[in-house]
C-alpha positions as CSV (number, residue, x, y, z in Angstrom):
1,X,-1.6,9.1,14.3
2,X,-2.3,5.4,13.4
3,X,-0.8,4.2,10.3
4,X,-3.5,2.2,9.0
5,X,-5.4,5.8,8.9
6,X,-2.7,7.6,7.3
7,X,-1.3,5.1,5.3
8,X,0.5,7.8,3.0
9,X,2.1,11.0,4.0
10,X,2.0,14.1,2.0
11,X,4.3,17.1,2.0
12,X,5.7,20.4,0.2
13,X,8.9,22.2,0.9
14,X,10.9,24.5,-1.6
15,X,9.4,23.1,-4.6
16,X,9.8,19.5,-3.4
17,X,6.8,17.4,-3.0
18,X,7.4,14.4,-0.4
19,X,5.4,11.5,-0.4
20,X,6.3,9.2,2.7
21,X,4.7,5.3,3.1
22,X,3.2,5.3,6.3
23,X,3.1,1.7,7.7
24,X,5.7,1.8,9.9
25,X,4.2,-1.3,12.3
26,X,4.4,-3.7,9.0
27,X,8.0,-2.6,7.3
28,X,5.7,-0.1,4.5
29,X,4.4,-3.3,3.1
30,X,1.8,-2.3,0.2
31,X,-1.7,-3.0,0.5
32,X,-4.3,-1.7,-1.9
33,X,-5.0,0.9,0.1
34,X,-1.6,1.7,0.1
35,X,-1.0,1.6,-3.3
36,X,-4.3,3.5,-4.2
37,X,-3.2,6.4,-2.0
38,X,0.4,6.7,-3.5
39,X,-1.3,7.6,-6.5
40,X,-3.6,10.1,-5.1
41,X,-0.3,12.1,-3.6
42,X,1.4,11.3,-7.2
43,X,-1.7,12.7,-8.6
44,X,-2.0,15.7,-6.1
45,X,2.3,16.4,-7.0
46,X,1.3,16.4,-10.5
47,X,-1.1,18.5,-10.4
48,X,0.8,21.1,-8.5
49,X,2.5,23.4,-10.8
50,X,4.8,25.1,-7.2
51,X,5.9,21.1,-7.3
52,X,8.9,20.2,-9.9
53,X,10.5,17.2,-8.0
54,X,9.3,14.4,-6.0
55,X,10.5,12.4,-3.3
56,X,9.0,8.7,-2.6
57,X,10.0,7.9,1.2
58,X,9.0,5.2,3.8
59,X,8.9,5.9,7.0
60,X,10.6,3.8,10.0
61,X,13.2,1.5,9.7
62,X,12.6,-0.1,6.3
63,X,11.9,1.5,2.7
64,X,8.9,-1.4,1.8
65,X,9.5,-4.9,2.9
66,X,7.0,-5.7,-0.1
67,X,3.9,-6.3,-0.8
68,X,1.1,-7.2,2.2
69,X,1.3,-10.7,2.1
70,X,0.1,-11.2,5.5
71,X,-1.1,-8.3,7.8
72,X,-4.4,-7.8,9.6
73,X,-4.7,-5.2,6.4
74,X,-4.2,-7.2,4.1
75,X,-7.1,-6.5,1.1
76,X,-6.8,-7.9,-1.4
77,X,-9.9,-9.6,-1.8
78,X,-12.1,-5.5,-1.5
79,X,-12.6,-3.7,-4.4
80,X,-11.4,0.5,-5.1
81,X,-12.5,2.8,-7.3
82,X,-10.1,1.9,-9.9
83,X,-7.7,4.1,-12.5
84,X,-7.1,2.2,-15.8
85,X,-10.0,0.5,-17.5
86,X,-9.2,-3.4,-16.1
87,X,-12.8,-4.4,-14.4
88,X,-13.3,-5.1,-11.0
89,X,-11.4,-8.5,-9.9
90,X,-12.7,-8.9,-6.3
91,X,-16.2,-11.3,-7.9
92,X,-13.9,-13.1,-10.6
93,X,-12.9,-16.5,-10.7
94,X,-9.2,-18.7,-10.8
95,X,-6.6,-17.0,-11.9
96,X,-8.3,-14.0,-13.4
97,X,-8.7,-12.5,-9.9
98,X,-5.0,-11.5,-9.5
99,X,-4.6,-11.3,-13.1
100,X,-7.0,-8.3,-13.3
101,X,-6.3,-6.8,-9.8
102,X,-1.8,-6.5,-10.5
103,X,-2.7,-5.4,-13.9
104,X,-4.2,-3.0,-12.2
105,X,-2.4,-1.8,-9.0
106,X,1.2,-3.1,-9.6
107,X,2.1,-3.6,-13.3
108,X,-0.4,-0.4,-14.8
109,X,0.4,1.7,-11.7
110,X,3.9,1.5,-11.4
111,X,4.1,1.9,-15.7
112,X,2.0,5.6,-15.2
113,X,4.2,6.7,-12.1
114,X,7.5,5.7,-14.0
115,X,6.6,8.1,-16.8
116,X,5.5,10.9,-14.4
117,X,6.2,14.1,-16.6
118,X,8.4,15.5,-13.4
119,X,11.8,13.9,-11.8
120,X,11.3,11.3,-9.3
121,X,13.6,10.5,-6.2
122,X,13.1,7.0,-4.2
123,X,14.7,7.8,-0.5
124,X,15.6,4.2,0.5
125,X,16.6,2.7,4.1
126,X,16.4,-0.7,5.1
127,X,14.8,-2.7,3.5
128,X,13.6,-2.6,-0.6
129,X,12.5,-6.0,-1.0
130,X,10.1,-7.4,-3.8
131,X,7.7,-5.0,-4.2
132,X,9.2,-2.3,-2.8
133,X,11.6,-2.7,-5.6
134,X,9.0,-2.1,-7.6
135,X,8.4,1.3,-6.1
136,X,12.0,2.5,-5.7
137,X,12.7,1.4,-10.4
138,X,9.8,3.8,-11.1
139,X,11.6,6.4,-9.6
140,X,14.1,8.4,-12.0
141,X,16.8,8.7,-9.1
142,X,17.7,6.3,-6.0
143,X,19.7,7.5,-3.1
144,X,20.2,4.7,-0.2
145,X,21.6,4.6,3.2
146,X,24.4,2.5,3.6
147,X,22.7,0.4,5.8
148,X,19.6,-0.2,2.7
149,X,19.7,-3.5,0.8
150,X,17.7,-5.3,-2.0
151,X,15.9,-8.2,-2.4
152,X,13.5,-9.9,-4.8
153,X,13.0,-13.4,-3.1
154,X,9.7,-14.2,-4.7
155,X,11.3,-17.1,-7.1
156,X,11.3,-19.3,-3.9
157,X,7.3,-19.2,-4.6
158,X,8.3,-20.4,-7.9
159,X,7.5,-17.1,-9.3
160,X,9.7,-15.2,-12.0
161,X,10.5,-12.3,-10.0
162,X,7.7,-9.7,-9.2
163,X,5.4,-7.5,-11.2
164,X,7.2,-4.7,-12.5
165,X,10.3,-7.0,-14.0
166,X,13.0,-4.1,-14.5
167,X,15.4,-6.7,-13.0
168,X,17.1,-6.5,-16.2
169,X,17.3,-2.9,-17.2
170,X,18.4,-1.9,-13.7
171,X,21.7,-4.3,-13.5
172,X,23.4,-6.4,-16.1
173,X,21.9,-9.5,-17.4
174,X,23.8,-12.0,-15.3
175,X,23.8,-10.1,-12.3
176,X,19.9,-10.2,-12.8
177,X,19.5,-13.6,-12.5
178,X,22.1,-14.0,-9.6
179,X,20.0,-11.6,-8.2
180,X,17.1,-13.8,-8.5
181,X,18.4,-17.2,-8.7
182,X,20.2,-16.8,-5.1
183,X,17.5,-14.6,-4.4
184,X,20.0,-12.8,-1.5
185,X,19.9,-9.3,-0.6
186,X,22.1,-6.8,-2.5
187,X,24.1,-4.3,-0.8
188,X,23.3,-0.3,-1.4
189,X,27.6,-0.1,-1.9
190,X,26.6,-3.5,-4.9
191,X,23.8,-1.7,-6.4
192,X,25.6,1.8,-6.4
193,X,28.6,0.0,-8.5
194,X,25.3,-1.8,-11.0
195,X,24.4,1.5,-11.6
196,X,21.1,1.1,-9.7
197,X,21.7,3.7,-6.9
198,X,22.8,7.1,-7.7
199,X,24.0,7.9,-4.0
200,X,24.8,6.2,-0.7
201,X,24.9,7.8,2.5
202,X,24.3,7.3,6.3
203,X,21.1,7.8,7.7
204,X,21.7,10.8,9.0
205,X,22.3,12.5,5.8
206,X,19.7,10.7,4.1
207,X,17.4,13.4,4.0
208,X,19.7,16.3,3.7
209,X,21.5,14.3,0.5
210,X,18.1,13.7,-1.0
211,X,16.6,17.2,-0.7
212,X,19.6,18.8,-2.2
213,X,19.3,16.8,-4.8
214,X,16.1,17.6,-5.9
215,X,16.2,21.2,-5.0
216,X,18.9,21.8,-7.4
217,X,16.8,19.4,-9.9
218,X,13.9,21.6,-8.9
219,X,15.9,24.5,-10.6
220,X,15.8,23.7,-13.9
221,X,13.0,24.0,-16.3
222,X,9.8,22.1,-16.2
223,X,9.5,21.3,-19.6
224,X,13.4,20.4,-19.9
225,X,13.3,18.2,-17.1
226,X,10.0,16.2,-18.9
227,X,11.4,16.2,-22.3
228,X,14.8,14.3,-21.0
229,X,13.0,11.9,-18.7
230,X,10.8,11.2,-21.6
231,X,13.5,10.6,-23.9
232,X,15.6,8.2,-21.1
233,X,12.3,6.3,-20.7
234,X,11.8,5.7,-24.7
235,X,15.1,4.8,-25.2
236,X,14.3,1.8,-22.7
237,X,11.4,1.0,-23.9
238,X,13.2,0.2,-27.5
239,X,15.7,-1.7,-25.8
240,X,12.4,-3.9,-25.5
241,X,11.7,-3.3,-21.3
242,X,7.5,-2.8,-22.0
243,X,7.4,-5.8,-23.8
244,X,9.9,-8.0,-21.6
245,X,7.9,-6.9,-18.5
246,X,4.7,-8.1,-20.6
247,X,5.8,-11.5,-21.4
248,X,7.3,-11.4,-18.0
249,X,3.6,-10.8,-16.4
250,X,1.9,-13.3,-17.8
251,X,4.9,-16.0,-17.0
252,X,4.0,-14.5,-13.1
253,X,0.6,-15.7,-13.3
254,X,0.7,-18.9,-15.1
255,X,2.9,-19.4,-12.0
256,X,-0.2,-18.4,-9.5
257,X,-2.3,-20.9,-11.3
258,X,0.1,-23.1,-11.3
259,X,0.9,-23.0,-7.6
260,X,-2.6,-22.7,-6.6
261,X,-3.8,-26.0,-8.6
262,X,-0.6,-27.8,-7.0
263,X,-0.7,-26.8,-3.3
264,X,-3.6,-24.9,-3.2
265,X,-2.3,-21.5,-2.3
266,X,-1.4,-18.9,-5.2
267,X,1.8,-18.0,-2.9
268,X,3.3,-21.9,-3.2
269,X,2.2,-22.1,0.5
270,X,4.3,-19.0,1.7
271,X,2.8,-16.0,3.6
272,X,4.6,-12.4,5.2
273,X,6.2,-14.5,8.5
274,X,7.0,-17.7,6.3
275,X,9.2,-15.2,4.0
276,X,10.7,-13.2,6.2
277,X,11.3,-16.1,8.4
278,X,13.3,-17.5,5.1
279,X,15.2,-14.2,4.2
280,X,16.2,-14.3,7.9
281,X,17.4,-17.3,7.5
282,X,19.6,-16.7,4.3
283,X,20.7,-13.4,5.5
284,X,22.1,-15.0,8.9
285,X,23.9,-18.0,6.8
286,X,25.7,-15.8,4.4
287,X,26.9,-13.9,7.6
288,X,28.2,-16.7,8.6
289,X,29.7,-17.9,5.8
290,X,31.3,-13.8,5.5
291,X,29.2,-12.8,2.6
């Protein structure tokens, strides 16, 4: 089974739908035809009325290293049959191509999965970094192995953090812009005490931990389950998260312009090796230094 064939995963057992990332060779980062086929299984879990919890996965070693910065898949510049009513952004010019294209598959996806009418679990290992952070926030619950950590290393581009900017409504102000400042990975055992994480286990009971979960989730009502998360995800909303991720947005791509007219490349001049190649870098120092 090639993963750039089956890019997504799909899944039902006992009431549980499980939608697994299936890019395995390149750490789950997210194309566009990754992304575009998350929300067909979201869609198809919806839909499904035997469904009452879903489970986002990745399969392999790491969660989502990100966004697809750099693989031979890499598409960014094709255009998909799109789902909100932002026109096509592969024939536009400057900075209204990626203006148009992450309204469209980062910040106006991951807004419609993260109000979902039924509860979401992310299953997290390895690596959540950038915009696989993206994909784990939208989800109501997180459980992470002990061995998971998180990342959002994107203000090295000189970019305020990426798309979906929950930084702040998933940990405390200050620890949000430690987290991007420093830009370091966070421990699963940190984020559990922020309050990001719900649970963290090995990886051996990683999938055990997160399916009882959700079965015994699965077994209350339907409409009880919507009406709380609905409730939860208003309450955020007027402590002002739409409108900071907004104002947030548009600071993101001022900083692609900016970037691209300076350097030339909308990424300040980094690519998928050039990052992880700098994470790896960190990551081994603050070993060193017994971080």
């Amino acid at each position: 089974m090639s993963d750039e064939q089956d890019v997504v995963l799909y899944e039902v057992k006992d009431a549980v739908a499980i939608i697994t990332m299936h890019r395995p060779r390149y750490n789950n980062v997210q194309n566009s035809k990754m992304t575009y086929a998350l929300d067909d299984a979201l869609y198809r879990a919806v839909d499904d009325d035997e469904v009452k919890v879903i489970v986002l996965a990745g399969h392999g070693k790491h969660f989502s290293a990100g966004h697809d910065i750099g693989t031979p898949g890499r598409d960014v510049d094709q255009r998909f049959e799109r789902r909100h009513l932002w026109y096509d952004h592969s024939n536009k010019p400057g900075g209204e191509f990626l203006y148009a294209r992450e309204q469209e598959v980062y910040l106006g996806m991951c807004r419609r999965w993260r109000d979902i009418p039924k509860p979401t679990i992310a299953m997290v290992q390895g690596a959540c970094v950038a915009g696989g952070l993206m994909l784990a926030w939208v989800c109501d619950l997180i459980v992470a192995t002990d061995d998971a950590f998180f990342q959002d290393p994107v203000v090295k581009m000189g970019i305020p953090g990426v798309e979906y900017f929950a930084h702040c409504y998933e940990m405390p102000p200050r620890i949000a812009k430690e987290f991007l400042f420093l830009g370091a990975r966070m421990s699963a055992q940190r984020a559990y005490e922020l309050g990001m994480v719900n649970r963290v286990v090995t990886r051996d009971a990683l999938r055990e931990t997160t399916m009882e979960m959700a079965q015994h989730i699965a077994q209350m009502p339907r409409l009880g389950l919507q009406l709380t998360k609905q409730v939860i995800n208003t309450a955020e909303d007027n402590m002002g998260k739409r409108s900071t991720m907004d104002m947030a947005f548009g600071y993101h791509h001022f900083a692609h312009v900016h970037n691209e007219i300076v350097s030339g490349d909308k990424l300040g001049g980094y690519d998928g090796k050039a990052m992880a190649q700098a994470n790896k870098a960190q990551a081994e120092q603050a070993k060193k230094k017994g971080q």
